[in-house]
C-alpha positions in Angstrom: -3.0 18.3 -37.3 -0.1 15.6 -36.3 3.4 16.2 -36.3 5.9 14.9 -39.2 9.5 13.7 -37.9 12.9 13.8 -39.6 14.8 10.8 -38.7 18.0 8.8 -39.0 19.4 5.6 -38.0 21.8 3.0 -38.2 19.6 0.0 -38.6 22.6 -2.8 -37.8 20.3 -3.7 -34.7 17.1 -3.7 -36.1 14.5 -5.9 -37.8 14.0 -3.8 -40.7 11.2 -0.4 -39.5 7.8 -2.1 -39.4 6.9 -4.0 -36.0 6.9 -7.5 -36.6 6.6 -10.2 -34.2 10.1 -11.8 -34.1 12.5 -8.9 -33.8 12.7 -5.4 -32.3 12.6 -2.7 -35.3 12.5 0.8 -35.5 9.2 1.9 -35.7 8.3 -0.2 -32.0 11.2 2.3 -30.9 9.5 5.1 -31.9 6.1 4.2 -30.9 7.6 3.6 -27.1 9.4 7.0 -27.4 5.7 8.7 -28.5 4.3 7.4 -25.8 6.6 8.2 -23.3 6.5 11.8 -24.6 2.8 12.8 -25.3 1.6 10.5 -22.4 -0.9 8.2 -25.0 -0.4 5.3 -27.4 0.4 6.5 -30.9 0.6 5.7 -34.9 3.7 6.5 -36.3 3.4 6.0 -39.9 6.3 5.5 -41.8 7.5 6.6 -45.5 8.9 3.4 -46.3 9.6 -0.3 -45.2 13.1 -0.6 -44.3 14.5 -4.4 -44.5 16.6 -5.9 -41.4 20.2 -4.0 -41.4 19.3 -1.0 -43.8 20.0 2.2 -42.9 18.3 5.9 -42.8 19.4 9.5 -42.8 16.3 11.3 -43.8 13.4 9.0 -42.7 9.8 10.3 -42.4 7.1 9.3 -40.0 4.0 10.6 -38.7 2.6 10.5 -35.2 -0.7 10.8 -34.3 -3.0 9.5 -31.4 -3.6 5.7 -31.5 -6.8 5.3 -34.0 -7.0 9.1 -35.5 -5.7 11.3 -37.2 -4.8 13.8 -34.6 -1.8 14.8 -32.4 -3.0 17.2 -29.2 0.3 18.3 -27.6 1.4 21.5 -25.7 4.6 20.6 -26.5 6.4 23.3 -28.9 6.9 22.0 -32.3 10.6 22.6 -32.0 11.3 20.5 -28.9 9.7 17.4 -29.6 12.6 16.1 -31.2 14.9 16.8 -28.1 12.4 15.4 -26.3 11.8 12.0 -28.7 15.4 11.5 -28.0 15.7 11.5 -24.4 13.4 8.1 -24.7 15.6 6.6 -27.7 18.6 4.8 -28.1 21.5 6.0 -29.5 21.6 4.6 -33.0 18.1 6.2 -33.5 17.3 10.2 -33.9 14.7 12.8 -34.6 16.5 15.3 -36.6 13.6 17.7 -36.8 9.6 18.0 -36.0 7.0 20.1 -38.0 3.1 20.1 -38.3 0.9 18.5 -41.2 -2.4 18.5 -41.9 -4.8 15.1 -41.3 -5.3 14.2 -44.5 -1.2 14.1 -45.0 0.1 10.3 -45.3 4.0 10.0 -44.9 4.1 7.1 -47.4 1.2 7.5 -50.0 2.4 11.3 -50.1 6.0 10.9 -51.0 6.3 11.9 -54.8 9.9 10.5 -55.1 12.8 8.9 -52.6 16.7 8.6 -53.5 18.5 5.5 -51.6 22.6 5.7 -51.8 24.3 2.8 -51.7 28.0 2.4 -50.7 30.7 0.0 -51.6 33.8 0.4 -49.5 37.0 -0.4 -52.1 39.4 -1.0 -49.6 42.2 -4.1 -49.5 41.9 -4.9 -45.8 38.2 -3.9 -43.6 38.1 -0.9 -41.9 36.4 -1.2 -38.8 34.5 2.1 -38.7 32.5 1.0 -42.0 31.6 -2.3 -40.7 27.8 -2.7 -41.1 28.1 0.7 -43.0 29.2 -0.5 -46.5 29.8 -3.9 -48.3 33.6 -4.2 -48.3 34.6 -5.3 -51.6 38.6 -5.6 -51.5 39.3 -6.7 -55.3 40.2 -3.0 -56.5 37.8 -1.5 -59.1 40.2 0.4 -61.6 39.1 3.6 -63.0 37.9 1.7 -66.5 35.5 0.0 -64.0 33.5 2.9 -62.5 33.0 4.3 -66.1 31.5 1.2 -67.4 29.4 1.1 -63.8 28.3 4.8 -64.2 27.2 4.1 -67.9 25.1 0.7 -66.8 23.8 2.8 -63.9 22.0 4.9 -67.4 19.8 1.5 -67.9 17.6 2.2 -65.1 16.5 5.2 -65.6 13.0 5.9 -67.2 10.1 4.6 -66.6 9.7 0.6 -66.7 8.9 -2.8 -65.6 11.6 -4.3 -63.5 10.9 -7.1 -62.6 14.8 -8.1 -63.2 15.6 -5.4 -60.6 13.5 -7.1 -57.7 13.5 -10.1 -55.3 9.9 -11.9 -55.0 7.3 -9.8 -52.9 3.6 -11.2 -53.6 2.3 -7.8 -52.0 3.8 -6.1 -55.2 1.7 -6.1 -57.8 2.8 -3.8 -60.2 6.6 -4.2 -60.8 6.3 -0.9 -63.3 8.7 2.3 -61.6 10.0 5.7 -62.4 13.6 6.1 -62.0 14.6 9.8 -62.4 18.4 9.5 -61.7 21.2 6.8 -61.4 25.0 7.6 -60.9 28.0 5.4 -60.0 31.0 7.8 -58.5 34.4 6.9 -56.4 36.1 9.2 -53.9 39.2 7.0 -52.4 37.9 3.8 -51.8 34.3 4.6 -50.9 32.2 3.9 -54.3 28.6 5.7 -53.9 25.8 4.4 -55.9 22.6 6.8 -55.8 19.0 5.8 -57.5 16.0 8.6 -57.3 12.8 6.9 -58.3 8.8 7.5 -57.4 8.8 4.2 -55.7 11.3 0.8 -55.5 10.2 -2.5 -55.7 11.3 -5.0 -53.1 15.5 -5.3 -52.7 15.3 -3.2 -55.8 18.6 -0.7 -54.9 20.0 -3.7 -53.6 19.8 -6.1 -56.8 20.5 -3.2 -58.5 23.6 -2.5 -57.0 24.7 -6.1 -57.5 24.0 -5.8 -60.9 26.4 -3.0 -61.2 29.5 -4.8 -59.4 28.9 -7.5 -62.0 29.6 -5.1 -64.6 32.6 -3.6 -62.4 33.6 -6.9 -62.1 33.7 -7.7 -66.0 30.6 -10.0 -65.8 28.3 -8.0 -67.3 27.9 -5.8 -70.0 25.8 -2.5 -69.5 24.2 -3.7 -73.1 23.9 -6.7 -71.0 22.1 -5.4 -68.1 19.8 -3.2 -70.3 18.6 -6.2 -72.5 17.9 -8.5 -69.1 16.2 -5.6 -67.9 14.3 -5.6 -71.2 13.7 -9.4 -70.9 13.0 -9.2 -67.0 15.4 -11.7 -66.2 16.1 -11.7 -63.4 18.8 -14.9 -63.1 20.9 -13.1 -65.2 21.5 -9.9 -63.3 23.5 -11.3 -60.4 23.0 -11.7 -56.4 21.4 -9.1 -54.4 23.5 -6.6 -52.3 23.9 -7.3 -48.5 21.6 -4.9 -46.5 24.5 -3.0 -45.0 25.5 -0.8 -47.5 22.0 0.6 -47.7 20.3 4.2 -46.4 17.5 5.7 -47.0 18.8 9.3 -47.7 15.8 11.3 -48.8 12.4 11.6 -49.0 10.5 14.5 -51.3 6.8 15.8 -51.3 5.1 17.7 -53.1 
């Protein structure tokens, strides 16, 4: 058995989750929190691959003993998360802690994951959403969310979208399922949600780009679908900045 966390953070500070040479990231936090805790190196395992600046509020991540399978612990279940975030910082935390069996893999076991992204519609920044939205200050009138909502329709199905995804020569397949897509406003907060069974590399992000085009006037969603349907990508518009970004579920079967 090993021991599946629940996790948010901000991820302003970080490198993206995976270790990587040139940056602190999240996942080297949690590996130095494991260890502090259960007194051995350890493998967390992540569900997904973060970039630099994205956030999380329902992360997943294993932890096992470095080089098995295994988590020995006579720690109770229910206070390992307590005692994860006594060892990390503040912008990092273990919502919750349950057991899994061996053969359980946080990321080749996830069936589906839903990102939200969030556009802040404000005229002047607001402080407490910096790094927490993209501010776009150009007022998106009510017209403009419809037409947003309705090109949001285009991505849902299952397809190749290439048009919907920055270069990534690990991905080979650019062919997703994407089971739900909505644009809605409350005040100046604009939330854009995607559920699919996997996303391809700034995916959520060029497609959120995509969508302020059409907000914007630039785009068409008849547009948008037949660029989708011609995977061109040029046509579709810049990708999002990071900060809007989170990670807000993961689902297994």
């Amino acid at each position: 058995m090993k021991i599946l966390l629940k996790i948010a953070y901000l991820g302003t500070a970080y490198c993206g989750y995976q270790v990587q040479p040139n940056g602190v990231t999240v996942q080297q936090k949690l590996n130095e929190a494991a260890k502090a805790v259960f007194g051995f190196d350890c493998d967390v395992v992540g569900c997904s691959r973060t970039d630099s600046g994205v956030h999380a509020r329902g992360f997943c991540a294993t932890v096992a003993k470095k080089g098995t399978d295994v988590l020995e612990t006579t720690i109770p279940v229910d206070r390992i998360p307590r005692a994860m975030n006594v060892n990390l910082p503040s912008d990092i935390s273990v919502l919750s802690a349950g057991w899994v069996g061996e053969d359980f893999h946080a990321r080749y076991d996830v069936i589906s994951k839903e990102y939200e992204y969030l556009i802040y519609n404000g005229a002047e920044r607001d402080p407490f959403l910096e790094g927490r939205a993209w501010h776009i200050g150009k007022r998106f009138d009510d017209c403009a969310i419809v037409q947003m909502n309705k090109a949001a329709q285009c991505f849902v199905g299952q397809r190749d979208f290439t048009a919907l995804r920055d270069g990534d020569p690990d991905e080979k397949d650019p062919v997703r399922r994407v089971f739900s897509a909505s644009v809605t406003r409350k005040g100046d907060i604009i939330s854009f949600r995607v559920r699919a069974d996997g996303f391809l590399y700034h995916m959520v992000r060029v497609m959120t780009g995509a969508l302020v085009e059409v907000g914007r006037g630039k785009l068409t969603p008849e547009d948008l679908s037949r660029y989708i349907e011609e995977k061109n990508r040029a046509a579709v518009g810049a990708t999002a900045p990071a900060c809007g970004l989170a990670l807000d579920s993961v689902f297994y079967d």
